[in-house]
BATORTOR-980066 format. One record per atom (N, C-alpha, C): residue in three letters; x, y, z; atom name. Coordinates in steps of 0.05 Angstrom, whole numbers, always signed. Layout:
% BATORTOR-980066
r|east|north|up|a
ALA|X|Y|Z|CA
...
% end
This chain:
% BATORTOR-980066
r|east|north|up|a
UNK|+565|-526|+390|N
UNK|+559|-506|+370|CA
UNK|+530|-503|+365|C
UNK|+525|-476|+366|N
UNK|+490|-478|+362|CA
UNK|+484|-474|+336|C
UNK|+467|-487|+317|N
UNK|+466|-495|+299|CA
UNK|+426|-480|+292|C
UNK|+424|-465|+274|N
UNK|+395|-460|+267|CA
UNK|+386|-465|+239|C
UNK|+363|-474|+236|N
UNK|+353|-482|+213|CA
UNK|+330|-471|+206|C
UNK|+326|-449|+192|N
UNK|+307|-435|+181|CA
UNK|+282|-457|+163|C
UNK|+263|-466|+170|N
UNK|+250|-493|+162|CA
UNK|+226|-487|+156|C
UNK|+215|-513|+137|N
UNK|+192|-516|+130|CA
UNK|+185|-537|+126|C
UNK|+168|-546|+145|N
UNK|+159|-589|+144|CA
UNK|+153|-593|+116|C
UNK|+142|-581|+96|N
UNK|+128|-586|+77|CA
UNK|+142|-590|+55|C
UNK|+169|-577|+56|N
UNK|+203|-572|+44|CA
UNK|+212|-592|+41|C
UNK|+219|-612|+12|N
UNK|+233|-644|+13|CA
UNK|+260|-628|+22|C
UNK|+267|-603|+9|N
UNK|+295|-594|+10|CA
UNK|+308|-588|+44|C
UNK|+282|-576|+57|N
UNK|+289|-572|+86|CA
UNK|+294|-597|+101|C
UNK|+285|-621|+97|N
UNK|+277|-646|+99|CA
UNK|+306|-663|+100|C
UNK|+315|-654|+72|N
UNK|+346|-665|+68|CA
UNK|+363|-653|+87|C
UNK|+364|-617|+91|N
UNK|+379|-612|+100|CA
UNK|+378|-620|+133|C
UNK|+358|-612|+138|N
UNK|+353|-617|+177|CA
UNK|+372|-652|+182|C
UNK|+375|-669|+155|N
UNK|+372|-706|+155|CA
UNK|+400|-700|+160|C
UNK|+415|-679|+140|N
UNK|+441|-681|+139|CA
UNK|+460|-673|+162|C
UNK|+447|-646|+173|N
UNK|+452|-638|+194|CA
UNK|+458|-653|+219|C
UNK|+433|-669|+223|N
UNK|+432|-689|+252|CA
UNK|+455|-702|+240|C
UNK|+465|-720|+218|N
UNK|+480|-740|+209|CA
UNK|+502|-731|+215|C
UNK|+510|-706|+215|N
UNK|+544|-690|+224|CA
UNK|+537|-697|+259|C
UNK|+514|-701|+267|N
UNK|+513|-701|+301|CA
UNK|+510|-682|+309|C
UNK|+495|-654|+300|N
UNK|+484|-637|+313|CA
UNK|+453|-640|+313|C
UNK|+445|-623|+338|N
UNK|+420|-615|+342|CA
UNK|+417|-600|+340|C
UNK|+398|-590|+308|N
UNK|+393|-569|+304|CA
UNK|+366|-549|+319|C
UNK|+368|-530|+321|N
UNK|+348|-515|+329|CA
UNK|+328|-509|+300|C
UNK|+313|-521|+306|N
UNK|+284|-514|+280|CA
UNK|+268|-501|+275|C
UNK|+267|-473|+268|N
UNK|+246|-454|+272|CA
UNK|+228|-456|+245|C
UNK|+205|-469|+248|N
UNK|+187|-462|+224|CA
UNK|+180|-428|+223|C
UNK|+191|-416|+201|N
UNK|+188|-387|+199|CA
UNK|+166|-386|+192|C
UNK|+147|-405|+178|N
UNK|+131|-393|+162|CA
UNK|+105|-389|+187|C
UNK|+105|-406|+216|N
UNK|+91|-398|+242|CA
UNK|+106|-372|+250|C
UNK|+135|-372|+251|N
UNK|+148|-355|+265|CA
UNK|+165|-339|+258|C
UNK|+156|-326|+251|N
UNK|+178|-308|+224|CA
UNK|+198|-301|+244|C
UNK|+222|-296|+231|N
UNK|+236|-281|+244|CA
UNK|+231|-245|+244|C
UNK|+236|-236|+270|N
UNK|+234|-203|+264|CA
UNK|+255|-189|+247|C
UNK|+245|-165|+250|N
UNK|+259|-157|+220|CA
UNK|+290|-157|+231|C
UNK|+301|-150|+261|N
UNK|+328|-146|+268|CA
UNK|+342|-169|+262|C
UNK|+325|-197|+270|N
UNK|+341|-219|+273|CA
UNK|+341|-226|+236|C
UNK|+325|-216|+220|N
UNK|+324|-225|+186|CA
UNK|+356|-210|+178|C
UNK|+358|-182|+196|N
UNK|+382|-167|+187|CA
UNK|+405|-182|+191|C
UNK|+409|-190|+223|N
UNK|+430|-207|+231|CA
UNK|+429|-228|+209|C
UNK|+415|-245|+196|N
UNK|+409|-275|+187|CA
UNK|+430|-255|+151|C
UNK|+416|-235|+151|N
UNK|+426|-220|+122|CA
UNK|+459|-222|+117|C
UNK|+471|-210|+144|N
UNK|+497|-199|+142|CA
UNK|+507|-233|+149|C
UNK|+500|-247|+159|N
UNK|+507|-274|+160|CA
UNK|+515|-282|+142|C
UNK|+498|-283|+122|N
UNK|+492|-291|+91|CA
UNK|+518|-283|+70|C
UNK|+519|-261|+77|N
UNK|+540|-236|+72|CA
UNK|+511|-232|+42|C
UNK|+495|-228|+43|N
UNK|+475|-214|+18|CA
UNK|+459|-200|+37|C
UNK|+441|-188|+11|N
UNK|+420|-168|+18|CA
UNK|+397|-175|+11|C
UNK|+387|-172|+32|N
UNK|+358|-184|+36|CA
UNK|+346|-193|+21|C
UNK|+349|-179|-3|N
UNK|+326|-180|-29|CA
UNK|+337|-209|-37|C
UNK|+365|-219|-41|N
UNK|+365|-242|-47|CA
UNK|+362|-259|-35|C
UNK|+354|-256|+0|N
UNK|+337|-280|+10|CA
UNK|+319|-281|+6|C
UNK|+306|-269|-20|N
UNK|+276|-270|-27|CA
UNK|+266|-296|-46|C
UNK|+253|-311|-49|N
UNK|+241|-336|-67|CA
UNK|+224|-316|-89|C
UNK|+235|-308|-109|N
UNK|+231|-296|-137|CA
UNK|+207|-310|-144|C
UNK|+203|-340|-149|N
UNK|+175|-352|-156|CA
UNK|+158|-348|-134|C
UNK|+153|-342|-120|N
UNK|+136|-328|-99|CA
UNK|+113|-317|-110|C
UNK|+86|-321|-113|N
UNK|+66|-300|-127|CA
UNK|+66|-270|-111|C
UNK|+75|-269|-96|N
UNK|+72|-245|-83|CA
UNK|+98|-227|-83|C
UNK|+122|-239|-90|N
UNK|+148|-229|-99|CA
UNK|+147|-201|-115|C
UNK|+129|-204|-147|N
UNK|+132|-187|-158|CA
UNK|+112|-164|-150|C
UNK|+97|-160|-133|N
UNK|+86|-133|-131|CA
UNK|+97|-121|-108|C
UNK|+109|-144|-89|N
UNK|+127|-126|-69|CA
UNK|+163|-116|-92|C
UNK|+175|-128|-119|N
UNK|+196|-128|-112|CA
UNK|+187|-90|-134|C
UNK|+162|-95|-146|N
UNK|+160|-63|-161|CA
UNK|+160|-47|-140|C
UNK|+161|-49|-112|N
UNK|+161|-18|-93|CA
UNK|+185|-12|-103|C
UNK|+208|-37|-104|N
UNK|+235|-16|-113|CA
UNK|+236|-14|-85|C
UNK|+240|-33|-59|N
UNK|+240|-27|-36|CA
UNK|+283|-27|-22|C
UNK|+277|-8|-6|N
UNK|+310|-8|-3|CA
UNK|+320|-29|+28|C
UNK|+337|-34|+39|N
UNK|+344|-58|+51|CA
UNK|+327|-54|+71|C
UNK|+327|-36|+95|N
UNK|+298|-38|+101|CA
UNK|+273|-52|+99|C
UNK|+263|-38|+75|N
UNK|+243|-37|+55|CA
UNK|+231|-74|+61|C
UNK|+260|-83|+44|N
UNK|+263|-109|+44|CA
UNK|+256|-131|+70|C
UNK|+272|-118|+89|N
UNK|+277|-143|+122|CA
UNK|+246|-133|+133|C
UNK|+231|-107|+130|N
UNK|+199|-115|+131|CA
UNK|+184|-126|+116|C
UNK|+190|-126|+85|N
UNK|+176|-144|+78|CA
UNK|+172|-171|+76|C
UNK|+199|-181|+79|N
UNK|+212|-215|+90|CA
UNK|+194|-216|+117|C
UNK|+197|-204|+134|N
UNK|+182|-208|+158|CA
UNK|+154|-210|+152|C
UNK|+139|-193|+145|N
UNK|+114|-199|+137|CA
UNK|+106|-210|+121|C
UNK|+114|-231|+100|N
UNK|+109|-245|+78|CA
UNK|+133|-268|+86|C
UNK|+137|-278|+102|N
UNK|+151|-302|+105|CA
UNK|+156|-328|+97|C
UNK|+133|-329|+82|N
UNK|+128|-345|+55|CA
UNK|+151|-330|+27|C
UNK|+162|-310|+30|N
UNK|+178|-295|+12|CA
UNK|+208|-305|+25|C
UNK|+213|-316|+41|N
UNK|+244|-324|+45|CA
UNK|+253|-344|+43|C
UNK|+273|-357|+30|N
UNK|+289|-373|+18|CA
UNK|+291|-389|+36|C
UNK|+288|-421|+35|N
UNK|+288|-440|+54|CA
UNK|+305|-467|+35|C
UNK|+326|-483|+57|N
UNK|+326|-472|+85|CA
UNK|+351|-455|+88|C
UNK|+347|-439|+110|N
UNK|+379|-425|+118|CA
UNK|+390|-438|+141|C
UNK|+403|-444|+139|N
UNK|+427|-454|+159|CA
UNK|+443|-438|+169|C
UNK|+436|-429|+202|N
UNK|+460|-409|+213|CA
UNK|+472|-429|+234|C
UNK|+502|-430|+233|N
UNK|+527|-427|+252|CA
UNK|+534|-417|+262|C
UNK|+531|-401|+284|N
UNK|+549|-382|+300|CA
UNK|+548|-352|+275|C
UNK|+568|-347|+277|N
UNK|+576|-321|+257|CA
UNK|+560|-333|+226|C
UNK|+562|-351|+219|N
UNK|+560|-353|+186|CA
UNK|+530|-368|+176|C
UNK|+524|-361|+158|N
UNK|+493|-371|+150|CA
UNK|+493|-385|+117|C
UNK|+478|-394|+113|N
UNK|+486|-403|+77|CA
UNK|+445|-417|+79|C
UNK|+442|-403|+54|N
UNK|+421|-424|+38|CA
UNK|+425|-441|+32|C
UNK|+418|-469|+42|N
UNK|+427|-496|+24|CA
UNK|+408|-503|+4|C
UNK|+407|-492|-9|N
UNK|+397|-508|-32|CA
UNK|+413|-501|-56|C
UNK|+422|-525|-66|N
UNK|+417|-555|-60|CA
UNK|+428|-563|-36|C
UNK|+422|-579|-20|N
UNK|+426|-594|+6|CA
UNK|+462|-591|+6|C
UNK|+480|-602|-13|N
UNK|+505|-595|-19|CA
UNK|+524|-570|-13|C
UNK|+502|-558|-9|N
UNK|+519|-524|-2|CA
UNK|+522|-521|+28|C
UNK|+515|-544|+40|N
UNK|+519|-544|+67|CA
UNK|+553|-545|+66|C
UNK|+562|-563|+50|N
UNK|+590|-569|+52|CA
UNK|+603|-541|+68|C
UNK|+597|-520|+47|N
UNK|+613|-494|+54|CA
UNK|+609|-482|+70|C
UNK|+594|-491|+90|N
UNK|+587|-478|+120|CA
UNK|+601|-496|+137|C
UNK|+603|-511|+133|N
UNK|+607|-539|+148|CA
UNK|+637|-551|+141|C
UNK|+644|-546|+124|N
UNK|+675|-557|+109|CA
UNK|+687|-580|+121|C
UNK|+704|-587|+129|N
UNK|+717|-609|+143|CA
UNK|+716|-611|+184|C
UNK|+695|-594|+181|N
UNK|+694|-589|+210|CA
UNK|+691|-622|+230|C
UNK|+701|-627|+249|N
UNK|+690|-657|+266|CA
UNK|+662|-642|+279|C
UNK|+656|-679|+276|N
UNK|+625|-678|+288|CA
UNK|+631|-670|+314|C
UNK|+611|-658|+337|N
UNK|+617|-643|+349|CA
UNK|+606|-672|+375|C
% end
């Protein structure tokens, strides 16, 4: 199962999750976004994963949050400005195949992950 982790070294929270991850026995794939953002198609895919809209993969305490969120930008709007402000997306995300979840708290992995065997 390919396993992705939307990451940030600097993140105690990304830190837990990537710890928890390996501990089920996967190898996760690690993309530090904040070198490598994702483009805006793959932010869309990561969106409908989510099953939300963009804007709430946004980090609200962000200093740069509130003058992008006054454009009043529409979903679009949004998966460019996630892309270009990558520092503006919610870490970490955890994608599975079809399904994605923000873990934070580290715990919300459960529901991606549920009673699944280590692989």
């Amino acid at each position: 199962m390919d396993i992705t982790i939307l990451y940030n070294p600097k993140c105690g929270t990304c830190q837990k999750v990537r710890a928890a991850v390996e501990a089920k026995g996967y190898k996760p794939r690690i993309v530090e976004y904040l070198k490598n953002p994702p483009s805006v198609s793959e932010l869309d895919a990561i969106s409908r994963k989510l099953g939300l809209e963009p804007l709430a993969m946004a980090r609200e305490t962000e200093p740069t949050y509130a003058g992008i969120a006054a454009k009043k930008l529409d979903r679009a709007g949004w998966l460019k400005a996630l892309h270009e402000n990558p520092i503006l997306i919610q870490r970490p995300i955890v994608i599975l195949e079809d399904r994605a979840i923000i873990a934070r708290p580290p715990e919300k992995l459960e529901e991606l992950f549920g009673k699944q065997p280590v692989p």
